[in-house]
Structure formats: C-alpha cells, structure tokens
N, C-alpha and C positions, 0 to 999 in steps of 0.2 A: 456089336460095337455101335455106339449111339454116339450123336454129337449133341453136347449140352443143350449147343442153342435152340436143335429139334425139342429135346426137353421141355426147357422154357416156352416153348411157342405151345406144347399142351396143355402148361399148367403146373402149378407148383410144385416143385422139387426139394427133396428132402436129402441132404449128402452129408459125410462125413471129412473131416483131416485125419491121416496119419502121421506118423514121423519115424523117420527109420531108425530103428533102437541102434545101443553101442554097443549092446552085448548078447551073448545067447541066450539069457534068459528073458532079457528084452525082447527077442525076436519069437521067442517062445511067447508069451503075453501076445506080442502084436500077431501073432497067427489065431490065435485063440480068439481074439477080438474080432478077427475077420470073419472067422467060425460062427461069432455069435450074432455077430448084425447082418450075414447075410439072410436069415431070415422076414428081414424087416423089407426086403424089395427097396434098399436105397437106391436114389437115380444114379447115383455116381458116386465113387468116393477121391479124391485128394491125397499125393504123398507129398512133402516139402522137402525141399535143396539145404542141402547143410549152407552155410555162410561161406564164399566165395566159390561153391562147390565142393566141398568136403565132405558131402554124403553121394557126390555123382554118381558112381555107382550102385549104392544100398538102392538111393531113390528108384534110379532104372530098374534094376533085380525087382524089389516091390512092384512098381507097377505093370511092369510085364510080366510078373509073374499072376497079377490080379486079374488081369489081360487073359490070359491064356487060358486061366481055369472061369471067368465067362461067369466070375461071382459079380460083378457089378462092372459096369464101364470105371476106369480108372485113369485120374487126372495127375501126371509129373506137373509140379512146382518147377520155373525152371526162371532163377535169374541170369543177369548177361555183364554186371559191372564185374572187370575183371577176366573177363573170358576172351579168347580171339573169335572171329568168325569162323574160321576153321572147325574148334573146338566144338559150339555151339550148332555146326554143320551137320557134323556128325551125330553127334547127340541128335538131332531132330531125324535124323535120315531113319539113325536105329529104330527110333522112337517108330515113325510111318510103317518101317517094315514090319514092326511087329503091330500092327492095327489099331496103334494110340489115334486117337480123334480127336481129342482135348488137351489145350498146355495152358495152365494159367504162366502167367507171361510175368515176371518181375526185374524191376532195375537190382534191386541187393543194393544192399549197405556198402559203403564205401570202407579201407579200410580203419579200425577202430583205432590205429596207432596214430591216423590223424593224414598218413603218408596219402600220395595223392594214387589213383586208383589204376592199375595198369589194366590193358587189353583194348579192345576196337568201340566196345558199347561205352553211352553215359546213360541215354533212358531206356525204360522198358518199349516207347513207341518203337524206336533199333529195332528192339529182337520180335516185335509185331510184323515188322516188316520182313525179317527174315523168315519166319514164320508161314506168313504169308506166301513168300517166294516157293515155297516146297510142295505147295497143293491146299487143297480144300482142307482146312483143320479151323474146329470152332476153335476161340481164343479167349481166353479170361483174362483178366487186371486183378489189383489189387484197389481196392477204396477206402479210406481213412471217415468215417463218417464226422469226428471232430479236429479233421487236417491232419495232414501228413505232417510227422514233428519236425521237417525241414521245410516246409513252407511260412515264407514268412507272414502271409494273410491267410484267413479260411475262404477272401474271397480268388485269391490267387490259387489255392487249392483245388477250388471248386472248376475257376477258367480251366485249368491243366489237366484238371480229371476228365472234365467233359469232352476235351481234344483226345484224350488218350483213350476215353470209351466210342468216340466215334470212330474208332481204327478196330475196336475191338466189338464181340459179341457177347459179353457179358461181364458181369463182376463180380466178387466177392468181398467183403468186409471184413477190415480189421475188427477185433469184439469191442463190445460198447455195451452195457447195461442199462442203461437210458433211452427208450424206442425213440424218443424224441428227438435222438442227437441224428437216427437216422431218418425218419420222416423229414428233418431238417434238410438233410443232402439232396435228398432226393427230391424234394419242393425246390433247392437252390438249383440242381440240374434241369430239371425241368424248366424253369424262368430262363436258363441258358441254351433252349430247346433241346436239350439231352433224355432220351426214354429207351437208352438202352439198358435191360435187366440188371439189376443191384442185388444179389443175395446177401442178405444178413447173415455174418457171424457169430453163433452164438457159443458163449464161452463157460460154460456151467461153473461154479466157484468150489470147486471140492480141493482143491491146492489153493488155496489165496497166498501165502508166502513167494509162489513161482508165480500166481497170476498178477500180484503187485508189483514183480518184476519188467513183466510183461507191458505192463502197463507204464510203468516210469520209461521203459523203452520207447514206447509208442506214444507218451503224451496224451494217454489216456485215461479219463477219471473213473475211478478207483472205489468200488460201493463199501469203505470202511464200516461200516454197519452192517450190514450184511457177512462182510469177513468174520466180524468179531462173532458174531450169531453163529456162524459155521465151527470156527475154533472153538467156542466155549460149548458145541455139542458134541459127543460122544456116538458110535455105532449108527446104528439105523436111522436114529434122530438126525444124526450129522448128514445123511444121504436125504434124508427128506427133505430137509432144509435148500440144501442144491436142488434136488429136482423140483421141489415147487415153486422154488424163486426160477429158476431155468426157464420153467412152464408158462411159468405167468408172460418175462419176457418174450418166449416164442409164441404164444396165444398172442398179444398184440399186435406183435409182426404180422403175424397171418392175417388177423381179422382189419388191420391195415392197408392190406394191400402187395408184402411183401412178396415177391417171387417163388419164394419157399424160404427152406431154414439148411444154413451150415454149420452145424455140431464139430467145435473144437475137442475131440473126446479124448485126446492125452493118452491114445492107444487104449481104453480099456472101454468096457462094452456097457456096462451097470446105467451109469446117469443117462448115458443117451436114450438107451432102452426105457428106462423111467420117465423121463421127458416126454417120450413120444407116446408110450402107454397112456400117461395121463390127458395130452393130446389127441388119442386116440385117432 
C-alpha cells in the first residue's frame, strides 16, 4: 500500500483511469485490462464515481478489490456535491479499513436539470477537509489546464486552483492535446507560488466521437485534424495513428518536466501499452 505523494517525491509516475462498466461483459473487458497492465509496474491506477454517486458502490468493489489482490495501489474518484457528511463518512471509513491510501477528492457536477444541488458539500476543499479529518491519506484534485468550464476567468481559475492544491498533495488533469496549455498552468501556478505536483492527463484519441464529447463538456479544445486522420484510417493503421500522436504528447510532458503521465485508457489495455512501449 503506497501513498502517491511518496511516489512523487521519487520520481515520475506512470498510472492509469478506470471506469466501472454497466455491464458483465464490460466487467469482463475491465478485468482483462487489469490482467494486461499489470505487467507494466504502473505506480497506481484510478477508478471514477458515477455522477452524483451512481456507481458508489462498483467504484468501492473495484478498488478494493485492486487493493486486496496488491496488483497496483488503487485510487477511488470520490466527489461530495450532493452527498451528506454521513454518507461521505462512511465511504471514507470503508475505504481506511480496507488500506485505501489515496482519494482523488472532487466537487461533481451540479445537477444537469439546472435544480440547485442538495446535501452538506459545495467544493471539493469540504470533502479535503473531511478527508483530512480521518488520518494520514495522500489526497488528489482535479486541474483543468484550459479553466474549469465554470470559471468565469482562467485567472480566477488558476487563484482557486492554487488555494485548493495548497490543501492538497497532488493533482491530476483534465486531458488536453496541446503540452502547452499545461506548461501554461503550471508557469501561472508557479507565479502564484503553487509547486504542488500536477500530473498530466493523457487522453489517446482512438473514440474521438466520445472524446469530442468530453471535450464540449469540459470546454476543451478539440484536435479536429487529428480526429479526422484517425476516422478516415482503418485497422492497425487507425491504432498507430493514436499511439504515435499519444506518444509524442507524452514525450513532451516528460522531457518538460511533467511529474509522470495519466493514461485515460477507456478500460482497454492496447493504446496505453503502445504508448509506453514506444516510450520505452
């Protein structure tokens, strides 16, 4: 059982996201994917929280089941808009008993019908705090490298980021295509004497239909050239095309400076594998 921020402090980390399938054959896939990257000595991997909590318990299952069989340290996604303290109490309690060491910590989305958001939290600093309160547990954020799509300035962005990583011990990024957009943050945190660890998210383009989704979500720009290159190839080609644009973005990060690297892998094993190979 490792805590990230130990991680960090030796040197670049390599990790993955999950997402808890809907179904069994989904679950089938996401076990097989476990199967296949644990070969790679990842430092950690990541599972995510459905929206208001609606995967609370797959998430828990997953990660304590990651946990137990001691394939990699494993990080629960855990947001709080919407939740009571209670609620959130618990969950954290199970989490400690079973030897979780890691929470990336988020606000959640408010609800999407517009209605205003019920339970005890509004930001993610809350549930840092509660967090906090339960014992030694490293702690993640979330970072927007081109603003959070509800901040009204990227420099109001940047103020609130840096308050919310000085609470915390590390962070992870939203995906972004453009190394620049994150060198950018991290130059602007830095000026606001912020140097707590920023992992980049890297988001390989092998879905662009779902990732332009993602993207119009998040208020983030969108490599349409790149998309179109990937659609209009077929087979092998179509996988090479992701992994060597993937690669190139994560070569830069690294040779920049970055922390390590976080592979969005959409539960399957192929492009991350590829990515790192070529990275070697």
């Amino acid at each position: 059982m490792t805590r990230i921020a130990d991680l960090l402090a030796e040197g670049p980390v390599r990790s993955v996201e999950f997402f808890p399938p809907k179904t069994p054959e989904g679950r089938v896939q996401l076990d097989a994917t476990i199967d296949e990257l644990a070969s790679l000595g990842l430092s950690f991997v990541s599972v995510t929280y459905g929206a208001g909590g609606s995967t609370r318990d797959l998430t828990r299952d997953i990660v304590v089941g990651i946990e137990s069989a001691q394939t990699y340290p494993a990080m629960p996604h855990l947001t709080c808009v919407g939740h009571s303290t209670g609620e959130l109490s618990e969950l954290l309690d199970d989490y400690l008993g079973h030897g979780i060491e890691n929470i990336l910590a988020l606000a959640g989305d408010p609800p999407s019908d517009g209605s205003p958001a019920e339970g005890d939290f509004s930001y993610a600093s809350e549930l840092i705090q509660l967090i906090r309160s339960k014992g030694d547990t490293s702690i993640g954020v979330a970072a927007f490298p081109e603003g959070h799509p509800r901040s009204p300035t990227i420099a109001e962005d940047r103020r609130r980021l840096a308050e919310k990583l000085e609470m915390a011990d590390f962070a992870i990024t939203q995906f972004f295509f453009d190394a620049d957009h994150y060198f950018r943050m991290v130059d602007d945190l830095a000026a606001l004497g912020c140097d707590t660890p920023i992992i980049p998210g890297v988001q390989p383009l092998a879905n662009p239909a779902a990732v332009r989704r993602f993207a119009e979500m998040n208020a983030a720009t969108f490599p349409e050239e790149l998309a179109a290159a990937v659609e209009a190839a077929e087979g092998g080609d179509r996988d090479r095309i992701v992994i060597d644009a993937a690669t190139e973005l994560s070569a830069r990060l690294i040779e920049g400076g970055a922390p390590g690297l976080h592979f969005y892998c959409m539960n399957r094993a192929a492009i991350t594998l590829g990515v790192l190979a070529q990275l070697g």
